[in-house]
VOGU-3710 file (C-alpha; in Angstrom, 3 decimals, decimal comma):
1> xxxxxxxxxx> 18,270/-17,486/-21,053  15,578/-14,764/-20,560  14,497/-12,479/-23,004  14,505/-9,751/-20,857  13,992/-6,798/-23,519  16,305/-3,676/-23,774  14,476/-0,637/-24,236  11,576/-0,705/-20,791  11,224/2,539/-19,644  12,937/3,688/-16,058
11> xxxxxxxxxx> 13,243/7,219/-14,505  16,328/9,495/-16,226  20,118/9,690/-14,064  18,638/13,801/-13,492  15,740/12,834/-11,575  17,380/9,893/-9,541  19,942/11,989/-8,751  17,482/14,709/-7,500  15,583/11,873/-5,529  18,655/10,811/-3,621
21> xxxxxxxxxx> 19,500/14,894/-2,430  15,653/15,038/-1,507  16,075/10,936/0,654  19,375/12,708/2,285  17,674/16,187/3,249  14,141/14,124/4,386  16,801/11,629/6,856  18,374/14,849/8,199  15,264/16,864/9,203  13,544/13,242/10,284
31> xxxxxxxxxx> 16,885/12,430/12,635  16,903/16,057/14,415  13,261/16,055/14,940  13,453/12,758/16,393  12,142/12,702/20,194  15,128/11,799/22,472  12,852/9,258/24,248  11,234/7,712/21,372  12,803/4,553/22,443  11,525/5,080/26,080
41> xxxxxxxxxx> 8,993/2,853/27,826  6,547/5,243/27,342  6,129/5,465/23,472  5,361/1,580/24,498  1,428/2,351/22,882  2,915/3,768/19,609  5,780/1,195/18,980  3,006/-2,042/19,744  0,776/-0,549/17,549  2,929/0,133/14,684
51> xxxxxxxxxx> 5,946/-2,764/15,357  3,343/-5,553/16,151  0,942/-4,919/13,160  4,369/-4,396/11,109  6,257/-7,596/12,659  3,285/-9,874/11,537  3,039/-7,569/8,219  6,594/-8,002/7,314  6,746/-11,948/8,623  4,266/-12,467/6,020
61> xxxxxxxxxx> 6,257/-10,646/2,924  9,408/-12,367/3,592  7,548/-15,430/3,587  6,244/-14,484/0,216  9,928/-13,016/-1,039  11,742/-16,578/0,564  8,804/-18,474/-1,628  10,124/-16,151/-4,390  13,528/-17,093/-4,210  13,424/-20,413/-3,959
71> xxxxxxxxxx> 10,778/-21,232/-6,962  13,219/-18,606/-9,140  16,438/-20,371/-8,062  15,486/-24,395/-7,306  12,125/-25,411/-8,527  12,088/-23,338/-11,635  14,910/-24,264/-12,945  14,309/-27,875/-12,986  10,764/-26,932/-14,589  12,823/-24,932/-17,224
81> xxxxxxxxxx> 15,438/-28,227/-17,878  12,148/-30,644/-18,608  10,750/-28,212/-20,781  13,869/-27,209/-22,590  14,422/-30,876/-23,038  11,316/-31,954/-24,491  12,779/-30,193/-27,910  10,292/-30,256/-30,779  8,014/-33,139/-29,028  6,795/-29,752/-27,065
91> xxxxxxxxxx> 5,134/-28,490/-29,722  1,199/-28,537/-29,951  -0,620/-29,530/-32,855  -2,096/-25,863/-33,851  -2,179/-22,753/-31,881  -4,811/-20,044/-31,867  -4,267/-16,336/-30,613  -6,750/-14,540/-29,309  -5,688/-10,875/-29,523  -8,046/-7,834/-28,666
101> xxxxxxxxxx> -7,377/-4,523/-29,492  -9,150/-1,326/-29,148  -8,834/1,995/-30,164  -5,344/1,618/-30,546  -2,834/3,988/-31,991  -1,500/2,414/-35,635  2,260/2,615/-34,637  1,679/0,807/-31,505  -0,553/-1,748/-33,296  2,200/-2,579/-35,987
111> xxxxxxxxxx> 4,869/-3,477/-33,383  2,254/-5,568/-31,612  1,425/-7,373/-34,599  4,548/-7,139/-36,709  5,995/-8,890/-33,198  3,833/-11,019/-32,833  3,738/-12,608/-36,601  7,346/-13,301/-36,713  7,167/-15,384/-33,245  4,591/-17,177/-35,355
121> xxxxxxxxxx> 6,381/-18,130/-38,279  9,804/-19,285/-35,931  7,592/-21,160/-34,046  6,330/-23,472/-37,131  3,120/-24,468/-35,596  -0,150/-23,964/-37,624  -1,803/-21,239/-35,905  -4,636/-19,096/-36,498  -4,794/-15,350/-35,217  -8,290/-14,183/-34,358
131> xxxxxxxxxx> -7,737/-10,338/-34,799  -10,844/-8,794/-32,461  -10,813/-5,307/-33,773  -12,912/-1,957/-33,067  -11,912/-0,217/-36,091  -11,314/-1,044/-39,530  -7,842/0,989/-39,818  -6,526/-1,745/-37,500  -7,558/-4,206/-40,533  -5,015/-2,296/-43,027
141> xxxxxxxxxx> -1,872/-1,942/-40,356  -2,379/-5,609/-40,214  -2,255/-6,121/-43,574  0,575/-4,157/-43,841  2,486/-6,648/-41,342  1,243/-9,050/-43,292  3,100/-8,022/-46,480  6,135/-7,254/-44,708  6,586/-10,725/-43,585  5,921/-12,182/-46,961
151> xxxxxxxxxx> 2,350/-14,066/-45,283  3,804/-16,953/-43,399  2,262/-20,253/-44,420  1,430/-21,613/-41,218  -0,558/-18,471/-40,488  -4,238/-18,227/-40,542  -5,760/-14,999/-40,223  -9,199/-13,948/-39,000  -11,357/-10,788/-38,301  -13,534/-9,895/-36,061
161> xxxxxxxxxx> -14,666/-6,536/-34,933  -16,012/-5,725/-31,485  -19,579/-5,086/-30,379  -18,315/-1,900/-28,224  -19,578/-3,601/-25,030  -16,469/-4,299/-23,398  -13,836/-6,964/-24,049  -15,543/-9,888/-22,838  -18,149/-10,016/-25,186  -15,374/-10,104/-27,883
171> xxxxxxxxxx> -13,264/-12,809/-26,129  -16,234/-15,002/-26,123  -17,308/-14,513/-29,550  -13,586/-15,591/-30,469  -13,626/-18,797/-28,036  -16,890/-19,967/-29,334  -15,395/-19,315/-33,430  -12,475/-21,371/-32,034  -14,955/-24,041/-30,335  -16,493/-24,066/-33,882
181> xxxxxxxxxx> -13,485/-25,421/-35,561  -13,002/-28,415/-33,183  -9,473/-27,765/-31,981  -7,131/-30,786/-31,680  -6,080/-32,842/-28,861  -3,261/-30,604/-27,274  -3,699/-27,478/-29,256  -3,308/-24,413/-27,221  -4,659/-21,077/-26,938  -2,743/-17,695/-26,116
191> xxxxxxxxxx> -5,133/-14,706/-25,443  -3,074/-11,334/-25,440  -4,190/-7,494/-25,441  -3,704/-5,760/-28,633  -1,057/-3,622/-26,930  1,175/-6,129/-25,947  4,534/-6,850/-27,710  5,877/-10,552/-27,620  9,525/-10,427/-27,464  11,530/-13,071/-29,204
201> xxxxxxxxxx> 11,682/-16,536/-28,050  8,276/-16,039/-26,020  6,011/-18,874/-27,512  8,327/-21,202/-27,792  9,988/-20,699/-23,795  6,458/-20,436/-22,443  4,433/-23,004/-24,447  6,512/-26,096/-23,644  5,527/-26,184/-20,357  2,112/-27,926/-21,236
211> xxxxxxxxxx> 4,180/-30,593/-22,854  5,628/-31,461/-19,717  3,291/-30,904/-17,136  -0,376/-32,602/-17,952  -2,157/-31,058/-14,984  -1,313/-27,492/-16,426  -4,367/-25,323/-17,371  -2,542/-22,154/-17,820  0,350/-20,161/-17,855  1,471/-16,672/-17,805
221> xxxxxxxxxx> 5,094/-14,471/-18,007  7,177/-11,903/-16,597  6,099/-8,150/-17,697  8,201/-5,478/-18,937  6,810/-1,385/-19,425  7,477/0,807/-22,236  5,678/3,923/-21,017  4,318/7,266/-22,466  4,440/9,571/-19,761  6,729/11,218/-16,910
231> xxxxxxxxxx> 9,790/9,496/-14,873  7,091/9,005/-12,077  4,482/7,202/-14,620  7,889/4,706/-15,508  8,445/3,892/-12,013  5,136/3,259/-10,828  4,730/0,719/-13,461  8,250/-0,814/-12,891  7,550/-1,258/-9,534  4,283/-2,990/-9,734
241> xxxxxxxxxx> 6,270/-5,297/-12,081  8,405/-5,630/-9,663  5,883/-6,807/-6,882  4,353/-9,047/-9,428  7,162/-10,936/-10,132  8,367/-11,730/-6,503  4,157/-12,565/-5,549  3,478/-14,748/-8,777  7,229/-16,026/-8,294  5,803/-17,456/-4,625
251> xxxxxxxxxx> 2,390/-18,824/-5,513  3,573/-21,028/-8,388  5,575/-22,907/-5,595  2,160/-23,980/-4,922  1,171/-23,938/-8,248  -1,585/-21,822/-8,164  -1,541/-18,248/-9,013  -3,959/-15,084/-8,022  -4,046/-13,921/-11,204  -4,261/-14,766/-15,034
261> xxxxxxxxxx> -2,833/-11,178/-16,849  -5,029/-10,620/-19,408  -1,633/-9,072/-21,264  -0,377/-12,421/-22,031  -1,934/-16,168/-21,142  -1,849/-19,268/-22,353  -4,313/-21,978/-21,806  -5,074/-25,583/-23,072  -7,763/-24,963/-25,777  -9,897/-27,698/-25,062
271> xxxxxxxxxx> -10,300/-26,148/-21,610  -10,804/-22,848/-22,994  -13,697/-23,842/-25,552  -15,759/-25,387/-22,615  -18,919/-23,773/-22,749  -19,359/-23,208/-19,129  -15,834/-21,456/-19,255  -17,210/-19,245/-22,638  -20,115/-18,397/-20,388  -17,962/-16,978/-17,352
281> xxxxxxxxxx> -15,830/-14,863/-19,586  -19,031/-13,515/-21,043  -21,454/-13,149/-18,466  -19,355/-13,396/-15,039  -21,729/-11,806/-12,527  -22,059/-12,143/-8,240  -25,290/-11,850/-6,534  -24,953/-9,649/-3,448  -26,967/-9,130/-0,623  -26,823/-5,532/-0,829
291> xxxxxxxxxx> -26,190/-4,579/-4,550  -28,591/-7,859/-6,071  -26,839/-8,849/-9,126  -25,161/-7,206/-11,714  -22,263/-8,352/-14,192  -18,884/-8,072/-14,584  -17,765/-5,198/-16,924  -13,675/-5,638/-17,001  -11,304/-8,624/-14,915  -11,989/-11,496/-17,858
301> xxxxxxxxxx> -8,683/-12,620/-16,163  -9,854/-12,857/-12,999  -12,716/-15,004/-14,283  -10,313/-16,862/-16,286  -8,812/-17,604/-13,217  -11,776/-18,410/-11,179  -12,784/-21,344/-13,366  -9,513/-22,803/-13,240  -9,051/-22,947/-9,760  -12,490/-24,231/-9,142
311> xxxxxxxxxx> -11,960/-27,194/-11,319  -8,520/-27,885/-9,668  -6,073/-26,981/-12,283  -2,636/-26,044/-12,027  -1,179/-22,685/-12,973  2,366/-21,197/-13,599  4,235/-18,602/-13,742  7,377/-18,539/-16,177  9,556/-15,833/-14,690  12,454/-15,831/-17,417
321> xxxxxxxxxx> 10,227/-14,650/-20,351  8,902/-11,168/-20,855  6,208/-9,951/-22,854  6,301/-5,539/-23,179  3,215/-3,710/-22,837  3,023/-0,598/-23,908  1,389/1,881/-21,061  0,100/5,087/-20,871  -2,030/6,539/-17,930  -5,604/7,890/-19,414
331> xxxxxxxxxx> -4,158/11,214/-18,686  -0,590/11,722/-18,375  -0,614/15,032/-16,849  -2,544/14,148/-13,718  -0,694/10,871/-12,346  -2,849/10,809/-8,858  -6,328/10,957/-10,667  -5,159/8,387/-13,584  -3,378/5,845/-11,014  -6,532/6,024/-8,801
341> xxxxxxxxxx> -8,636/5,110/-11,529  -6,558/2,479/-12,665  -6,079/1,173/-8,788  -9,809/1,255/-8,236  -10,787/-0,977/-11,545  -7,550/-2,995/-10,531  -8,944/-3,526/-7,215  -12,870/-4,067/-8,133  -11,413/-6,898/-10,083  -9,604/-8,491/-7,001
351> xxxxxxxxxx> -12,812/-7,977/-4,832  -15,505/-9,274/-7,138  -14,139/-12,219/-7,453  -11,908/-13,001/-4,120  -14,798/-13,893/-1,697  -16,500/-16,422/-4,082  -12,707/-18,523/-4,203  -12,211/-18,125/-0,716  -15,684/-19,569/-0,189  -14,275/-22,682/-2,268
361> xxxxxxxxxx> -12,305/-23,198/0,870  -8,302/-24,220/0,686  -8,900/-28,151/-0,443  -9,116/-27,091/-4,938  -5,983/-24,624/-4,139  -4,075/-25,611/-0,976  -3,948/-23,974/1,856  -1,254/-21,421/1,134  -3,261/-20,051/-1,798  -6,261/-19,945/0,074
371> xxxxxxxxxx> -4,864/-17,542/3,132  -2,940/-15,429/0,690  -6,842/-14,111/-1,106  -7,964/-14,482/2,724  -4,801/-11,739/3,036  -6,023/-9,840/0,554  -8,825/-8,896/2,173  -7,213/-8,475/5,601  -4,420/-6,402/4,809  -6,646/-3,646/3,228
381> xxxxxxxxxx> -7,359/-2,835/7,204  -3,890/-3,491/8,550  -1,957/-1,728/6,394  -4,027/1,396/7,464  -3,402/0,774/11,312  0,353/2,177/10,497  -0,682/5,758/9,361  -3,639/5,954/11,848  -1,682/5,202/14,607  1,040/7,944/13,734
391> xxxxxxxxxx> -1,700/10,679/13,128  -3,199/9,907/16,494  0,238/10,094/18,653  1,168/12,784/16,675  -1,950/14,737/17,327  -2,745/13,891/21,145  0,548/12,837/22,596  3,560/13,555/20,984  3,850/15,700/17,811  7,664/14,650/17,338
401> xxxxxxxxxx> 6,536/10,687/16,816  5,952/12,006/13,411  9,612/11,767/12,372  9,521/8,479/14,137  6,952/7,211/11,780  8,568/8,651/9,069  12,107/7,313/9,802  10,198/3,828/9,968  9,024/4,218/6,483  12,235/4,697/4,753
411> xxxxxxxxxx> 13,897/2,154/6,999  11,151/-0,660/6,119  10,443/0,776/2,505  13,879/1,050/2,107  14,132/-2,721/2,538  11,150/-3,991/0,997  12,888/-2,135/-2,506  16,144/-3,570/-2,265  14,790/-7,080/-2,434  12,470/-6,460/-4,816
421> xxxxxxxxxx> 15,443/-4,765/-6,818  17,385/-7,658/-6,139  14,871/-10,096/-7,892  13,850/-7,650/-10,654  17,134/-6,859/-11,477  17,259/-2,778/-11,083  16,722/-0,014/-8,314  15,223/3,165/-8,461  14,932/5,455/-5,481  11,474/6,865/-6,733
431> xxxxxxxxxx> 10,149/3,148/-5,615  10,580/4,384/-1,874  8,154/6,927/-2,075  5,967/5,102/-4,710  5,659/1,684/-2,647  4,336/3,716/-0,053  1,837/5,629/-2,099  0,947/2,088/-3,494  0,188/0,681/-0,107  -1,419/3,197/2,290
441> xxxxxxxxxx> -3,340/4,467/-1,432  -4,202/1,574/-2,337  -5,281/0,064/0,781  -7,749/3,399/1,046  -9,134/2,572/-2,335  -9,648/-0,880/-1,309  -11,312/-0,176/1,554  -13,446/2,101/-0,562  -14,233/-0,805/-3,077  -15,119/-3,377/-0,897
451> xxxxxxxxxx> -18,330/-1,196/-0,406  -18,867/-0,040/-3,866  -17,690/-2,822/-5,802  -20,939/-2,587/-8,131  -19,271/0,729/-9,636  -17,579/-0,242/-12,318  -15,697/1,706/-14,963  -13,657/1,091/-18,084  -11,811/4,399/-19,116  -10,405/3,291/-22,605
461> xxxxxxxxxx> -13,221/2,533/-23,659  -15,518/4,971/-21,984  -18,410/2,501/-20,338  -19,452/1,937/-16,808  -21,805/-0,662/-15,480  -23,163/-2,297/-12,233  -25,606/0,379/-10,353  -29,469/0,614/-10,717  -31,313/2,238/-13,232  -33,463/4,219/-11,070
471> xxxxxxxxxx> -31,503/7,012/-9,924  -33,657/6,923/-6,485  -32,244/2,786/-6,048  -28,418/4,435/-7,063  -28,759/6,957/-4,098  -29,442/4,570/-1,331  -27,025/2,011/-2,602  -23,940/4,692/-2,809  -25,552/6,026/0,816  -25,649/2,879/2,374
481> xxxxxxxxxx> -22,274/2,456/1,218  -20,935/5,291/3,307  -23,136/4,410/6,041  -21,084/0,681/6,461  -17,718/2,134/4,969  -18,008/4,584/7,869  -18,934/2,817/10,553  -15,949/-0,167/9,393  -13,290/2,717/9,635  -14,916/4,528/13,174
491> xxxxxxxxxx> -14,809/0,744/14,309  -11,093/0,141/13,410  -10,236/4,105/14,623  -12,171/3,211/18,056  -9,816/0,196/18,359  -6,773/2,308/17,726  -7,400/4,464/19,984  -7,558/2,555/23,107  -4,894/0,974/22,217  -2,647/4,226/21,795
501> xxxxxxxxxx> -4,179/5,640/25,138  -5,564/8,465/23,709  -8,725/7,788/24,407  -8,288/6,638/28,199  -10,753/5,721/31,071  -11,430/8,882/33,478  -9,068/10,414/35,452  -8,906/12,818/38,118  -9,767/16,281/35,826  -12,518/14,192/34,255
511> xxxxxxxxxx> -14,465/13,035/37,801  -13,589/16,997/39,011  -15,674/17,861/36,239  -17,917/15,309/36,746  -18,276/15,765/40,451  -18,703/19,321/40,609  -15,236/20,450/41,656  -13,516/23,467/41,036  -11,637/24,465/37,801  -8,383/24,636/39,765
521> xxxxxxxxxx> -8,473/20,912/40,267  -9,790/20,869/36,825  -7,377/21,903/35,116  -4,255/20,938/36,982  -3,365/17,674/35,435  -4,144/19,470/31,717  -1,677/21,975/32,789  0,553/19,431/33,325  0,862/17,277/30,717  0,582/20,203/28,154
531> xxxxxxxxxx> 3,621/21,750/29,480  5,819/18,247/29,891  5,030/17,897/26,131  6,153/21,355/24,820  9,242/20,906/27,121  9,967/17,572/25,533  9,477/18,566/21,924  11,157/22,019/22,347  14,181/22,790/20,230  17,648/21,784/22,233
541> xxxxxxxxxx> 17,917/24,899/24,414  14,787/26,576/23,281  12,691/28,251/25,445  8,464/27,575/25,838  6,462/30,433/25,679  3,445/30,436/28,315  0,486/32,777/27,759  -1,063/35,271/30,688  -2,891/33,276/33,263  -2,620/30,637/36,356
551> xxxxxxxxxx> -1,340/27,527/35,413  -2,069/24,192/37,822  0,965/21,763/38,331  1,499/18,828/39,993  3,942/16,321/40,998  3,554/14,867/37,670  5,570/17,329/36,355  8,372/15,938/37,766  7,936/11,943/36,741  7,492/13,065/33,098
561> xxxxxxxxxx> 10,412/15,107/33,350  12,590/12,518/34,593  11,169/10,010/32,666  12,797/12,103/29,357  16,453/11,225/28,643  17,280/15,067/28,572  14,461/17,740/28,124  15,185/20,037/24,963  13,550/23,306/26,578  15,933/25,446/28,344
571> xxxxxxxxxx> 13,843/28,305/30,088  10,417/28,254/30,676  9,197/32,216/30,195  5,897/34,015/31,408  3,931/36,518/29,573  4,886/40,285/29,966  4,589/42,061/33,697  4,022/38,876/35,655  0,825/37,644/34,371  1,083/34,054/34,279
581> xxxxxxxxxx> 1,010/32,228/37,638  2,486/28,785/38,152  0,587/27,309/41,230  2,481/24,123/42,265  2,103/21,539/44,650  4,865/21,409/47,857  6,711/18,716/46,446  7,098/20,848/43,617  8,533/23,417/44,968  11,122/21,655/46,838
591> xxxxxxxxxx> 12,770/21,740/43,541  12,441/24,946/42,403  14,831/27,937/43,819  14,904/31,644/43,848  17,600/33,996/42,485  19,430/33,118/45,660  19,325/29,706/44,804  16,985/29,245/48,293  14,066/26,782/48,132  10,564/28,647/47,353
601> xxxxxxxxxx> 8,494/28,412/50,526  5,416/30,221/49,771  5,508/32,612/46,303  8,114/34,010/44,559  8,929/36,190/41,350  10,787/35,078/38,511  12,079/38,080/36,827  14,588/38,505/34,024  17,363/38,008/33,946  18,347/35,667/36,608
611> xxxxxxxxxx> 14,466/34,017/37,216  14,114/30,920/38,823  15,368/27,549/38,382  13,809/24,281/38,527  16,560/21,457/39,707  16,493/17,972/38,526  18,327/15,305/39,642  20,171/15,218/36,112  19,372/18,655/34,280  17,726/21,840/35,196
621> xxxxxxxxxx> 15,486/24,476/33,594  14,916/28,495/34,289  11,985/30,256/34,747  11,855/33,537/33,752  8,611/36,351/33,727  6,589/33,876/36,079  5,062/33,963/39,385  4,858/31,072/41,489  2,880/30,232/44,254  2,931/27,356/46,620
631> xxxxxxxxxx> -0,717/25,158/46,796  -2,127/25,596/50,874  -3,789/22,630/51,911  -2,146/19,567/49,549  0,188/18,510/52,014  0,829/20,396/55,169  3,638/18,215/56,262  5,235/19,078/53,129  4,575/22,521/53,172  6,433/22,418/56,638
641> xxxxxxxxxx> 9,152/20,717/55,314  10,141/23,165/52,636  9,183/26,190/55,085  11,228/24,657/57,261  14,396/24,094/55,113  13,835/27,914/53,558  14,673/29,144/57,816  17,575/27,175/58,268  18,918/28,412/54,872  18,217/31,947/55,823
651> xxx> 20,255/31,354/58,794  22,805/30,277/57,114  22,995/33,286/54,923
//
C-alpha cells in the first residue's frame, strides 16, 4: 500500500476554475482564426515540419509512458511481493543516514528530523545519523527531536558541520567517517537533503529491496511537494513529479535509471565507502576541449549515478513510496527568473555528466538506457523545430497557421497531461500551459547550457564556480560560447527554412531583378501572393483594404484562389478617387466583369457602389474604388479572345 502523503500542495478550486474559462475562451478564438485550408495540400511544408518531428517525438513518449505502465502494473508488483515477503530477513545489519542540511528554517528542520527519527526507531535497525550541519541552531532543534522521542536506543547520533563549499565536500567527509567505522557486510546507507520529510513506512518499503535483489546498488522513491509559494509554484513542481514518475517508472524496466535524487537514496554501504566513489562525490570534474577543466559545484547525484552505471550496477525505482520535500523557489515573487535558475543548474547537471556515460557506450547499461541520455541531448534541438517552424509560416506565409499551432498544443499537451494524470493520480489544468513552458523553456536553456556548462551556480547557498580567474580568459570563453551557440541555432533555422519554403530557390521577380528587367515584372508575382494571402486570412465577408498605386497580377491569382476552400474576403476596395490600379494579365480578366456584368476587355472603373466583380468557378469577390487595366503584349490571342467575347456581348445588349 503506498504511503502517498495527504497534505502536497496543488493549485486552489478558484484558480482551476479560472484556468478552465481562460482553456474555453483560448479554443474559441484559436477555432475562428483557424485558416479554412489549413488542412489543404498546401500547408504540406508546415504540417511535415511540425507532424513529422512530432510523430517521431510523441512515438518516443508513449514508448516511455507504455514502459511506465507496465513496470507500475506487472514487473513491480512482483518486485514488491519478494520484498514484502522476505519479512524481517530484509533487514540490514546497521544503517547509516547521511542527511545534509543548510541554512534551513528551524520549523522545517524539526519535521525533517522529528520524521525521520521515528522511521528509525519502527524500523529497529542500529543506525547512526550523520547530521551535516551549517549552523549550530540546527544542533538544538535536533536535540529537541531528540527529547521528544525519548532518544531511541538503536539511534546513534553524530555532528558534523559544513565547510561552506558546497554539499559535496560535506557528503564526502560523512562517507569517509562512515568508511572509518568499517560498516558490516550488508549494511546500507540512505543519503537525504535536510529538507526532506520521510513519510511513514518509507525505510522499511524501500530498503528490502537489497535483500532480494543482490545486483542492486541503489534505489530511490516517488516524490511528493509541499510548497511555499503561489498556485503556479504548486503546479510546476507537481508536474515535474509527475514526469518523473512515468520516466523513472520506464527505465527501471531496464533497471537502470538517469538519475539518483539527491532528496532521498539508498545505496549498499560498502559500495558507497569505496574510495574511488568518495573521490567522485568530492572532486567530480570533466576536462573539455574548450573550457579545460574545472569541477563540479552541485549534481553529487548525478555523480552518484555515474559510478554506478560505470561499474554495471543495477538501479530502481520504488514507485509506491513517497518521501515530501519541502520547496520554495529562491524568490517566490518572480516564478520565471527562480524556475530558470533552477532549470539551468537542473540542466548543467544533466549535461556535465551525460556525454561521459554515453561515451561508456550501451554494453554497462543496455541499449535502451543508452539512447534515452543519447535523447537527451537530441531532443534539446527537436523540441525547438515545433515553435520555429510556426513563427516562420506565421511570419512569411500564412499569419493564421498561428492558431493552427496553437490548437496543436492543447490537443497534444492536452494528452500528454491526462496520462501523466492518470499515473500520478490527479489533474490540474495549469499543467497544459506549464508542460509547455517546461519544454520549449527548457529546451532553450538547454541549448544555452550545452555551451556554457562551466557556469555554475548554487543559489541557496550563494557560490558559483567553473570559469577562469582572469577576467580577460572569462570573456573569450562566454564569447566563444555565443559564437558556436549561434551558429548551432542559424544552422538548425537555415534547415527550417528550406524546408518550410520560405526561403526558396529564385523565381521569376528574383531573375527580373537580377537580369535587369523592369519593376512591373518585378513586382507582379509580389503583388500576387500578398493579395491571395490577405484574401485568405480576411475576416468571413471582410473586405481588404489596398493602398494608392499600380498593383501587378497574374494568373496566379486565380490557382491560389481556387486552391482555398472558400476565400473569407468579400470586396476587394481601392484607395480614395481611383488611385490604385490593378494591371492584370488577359486570362485574368476573362473573369472579372463590369457593372453590366460584361467581360473587361481593355480598362475599366470600379466605382462604388456596384464595382466590379471577380467570378470564380465556386465563389466570387467585388471590387470596389479600383481601376483595372488589361496587360498589352502577354498574350495577344488571349487578349483577342476576351475582346472578342466583350463585341458579341455588346450585340447582344
Amino acid at each position: 500500500m503506498s504511503n502517498t502523503p495527504t497534505d502536497r500542495s496543488v493549485a486552489s478550486k478558484l484558480t482551476e476554475v479560472a484556468t478552465f474559462i481562460l482553456g474555453i475562451a483560448l479554443l474559441i478564438v484559436v477555432i475562428d482564426g483557424l485558416p479554412l485550408d489549413v488542412f489543404s495540400t498546401e500547408s504540406k511544408s508546415f504540417f511535415f515540419a511540425i507532424g513529422a518531428v512530432g510523430i517521431w517525438r510523441y512515438t518516443w513518449w508513449l514508448i516511455q509512458a507504455l514502459r511506465s505502465v507496465w513496470y507500475n502494473r506487472r514487473i513491480f508488483p512482483r518486485l514488491r511481493a519478494e520484498a514484502d515477503a522476505a519479512g524481517e530477513q530484509a533487514l540490514p545489519p546497521e544503517l547509516y543516514v547521511l542527511c545534509t542540511s543548510f541554512r534551513i528554517e528551524p520549523e522545517v528542520s524539526f519535521q525533517v528530523y522529528d520524521a525521520l527519527v521515528r522511521e528509525v526507531a519502527d524500523y529497529g535497525v542500529p543506525t547512526t545519523i550523520f547530521a551535516s550541519l551549517s549552523d549550530r541552531s540546527d544542533v538544538d532543534v535536533i536535540t529537541h527531536v531528540m527529547d521528544d522521542n525519548g532518544w531511541p536506543e538503536n539511534i546513534e547520533l553524530r555532528y558534523m558541520f559544513q565547510k561552506g563549499d558546497g554539499k559535496r565536500s560535506a557528503m564526502a567527509e560523512v562517507l569517509r567517517a562512515i568508511s572509518r567505522r568499517m560498516p558490516a557486510p550488508g549494511a546500507l546507507l540512505v543519503s537525504m537533503d535536510g529538507d526532506i520529510r520521510l513519510e511513514p513506512g518509507t525505510l522499511s518499503r524501500s530498503l528490502s529491496f537489497f535483500s532480494v535483489q543482490e545486483d542492486l546498488g541503489a534505489l530511490t522513491t516517488n516524490n511528493s511537494a509541499i510548497v511555499t509559494g503561489g498556485d503556479a509554484t504548486k503546479e510546476w513542481y507537481d508536474i515535474r513529479y509527475a514526469q518523473r514518475h512515468l520516466v523513472m517508472s520506464s527505465m527501471s524496466v531496464s533497471r537502470r535509471l538517469l538519475v539518483l535524487t539527491g532528496r532521498y537514496s539508498a545505496f549498499r554501504a560498502d559500495l558507497a565507502t569505496q574510495p574511488d566513489f568518495i573521490e567522485l562525490v568530492e572532486n567530480d570534474h570533466v576536462d573539455h576541449w574548450r573550457f579545460g577543466t574545472f569541477k563540479f559545484l552541485s549534481g553529487d547525484d548525478k555523480s552518484t549515478w555515474y559510478w554506478l552505471l560505470k561499474n554495471g550496477w543495477r538501479m530502481l525505482y520504488i514507485p509506491d513510496v513517497h518521501v515530501s520535500g519541502f520547496e520554495e523557489l529562491p524568490d517566490r515573487k518572480r516564478f520565471f527568473k527562480s524556475t530558470t535558475d533552477l532549470m539551468r543548474r537542473w540542466y548543467g547537471n544533466m549535461l556535465r555528466t551525460s556525454n561521459r556515460a554515453i561515451a561508456l557506450g550501451p554494453r554497462p547499461m543496455g541499449l535502451f538506457t543508452w539512447w534515452s541520455l543519447v535523447d537527451q541531448r537530441l531532443s534539446m534541438w527537436t523540441t525547438l523545430i515545433g515553435p520555429t517552424v510556426a513563427i516562420l509560416v506565421t511570419l512569411f506565409i500564412r499569419p493564421s497557421f498561428i492558431f493552427a499551432y496553437a490548437l496543436w498544443i492543447l490537443f497534444t499537451r492536452g494528452i500528454v497531461t491526462l496520462i501523466l494524470a492518470w499515473q500520478h493520480g490527479r489533474y490540474s489544468l495549469l499543467w497544459v500551459p506549464l508542460i509547455y513552458y517546461n519544454q520549449v523553456w527548457g529546451a532553450l536553456l538547454k541549448t544555452y547550457v550545452s555551451f556554457r556548462f562551466n557556469r555554475q551556480k548554487w543559489s541557496r547557498q550563494g557560490i558559483s564556480a567553473g570559469e577562469p580567474n582572469d577576467p580577460l580568459a572569462v570573456k573569450r570563453q562566454r564569447r566563444m560560447g555565443h559564437v558556436l551557440h549561434g551558429f548551432a541555432y542559424g544552422v538548425l533555422l537555415y534547415v527550417l527554412i528550406l524546408a518550410t519554403g520560405v526561403l526558396q530557390p529564385p523565381d521569376r521577380t528574383s531573375l527580373s531583378i537580377l537580369t535587369g528587367a523592369g519593376p512591373e515584372e518585378a513586382e507582379s508575382r509580389v503583388d500576387e501572393r500578398w493579395l491571395s494571402l490577405a484574401i485568405a486570412d480576411a475576416p468571413e465577408g471582410g473586405s481588404v483594404q489596398l493602398p494608392a498605386g499600380d498593383f501587378h497580377l497574374d494568373d496566379d491569382l486565380l490557382e491560389a484562389l481556387e486552391g482555398l476552400d472558400s476565400p473569407r474576403a468579400g470586396h476587394l476596395l481601392g484607395a480614395a478617387q481611383d488611385t490604385t490600379r490593378l494591371i492584370v494579365t488577359p486570362e485574368l480578366a476573362r473573369h472579372l466583369r463590369d457593372t453590366r456584368g460584361r467581360p473587361i476587355a481593355e480598362a475599366a472603373a470600379c466605382p462604388q457602389p456596384a464595382g466590379c466583380t471577380l467570378e470564380l468557378e465556386h465563389h466570387s469577390m467585388s471590387f470596389k474604388d479600383l481601376r483595372i487595366q488589361v496587360e498589352p503584349g502577354r498574350s495577344g490571342d488571349a487578349v483577342a479572345s476576351v475582346q472578342q467575347q466583350s463585341k458579341e456581348n455588346a450585340k447582344d445588349v
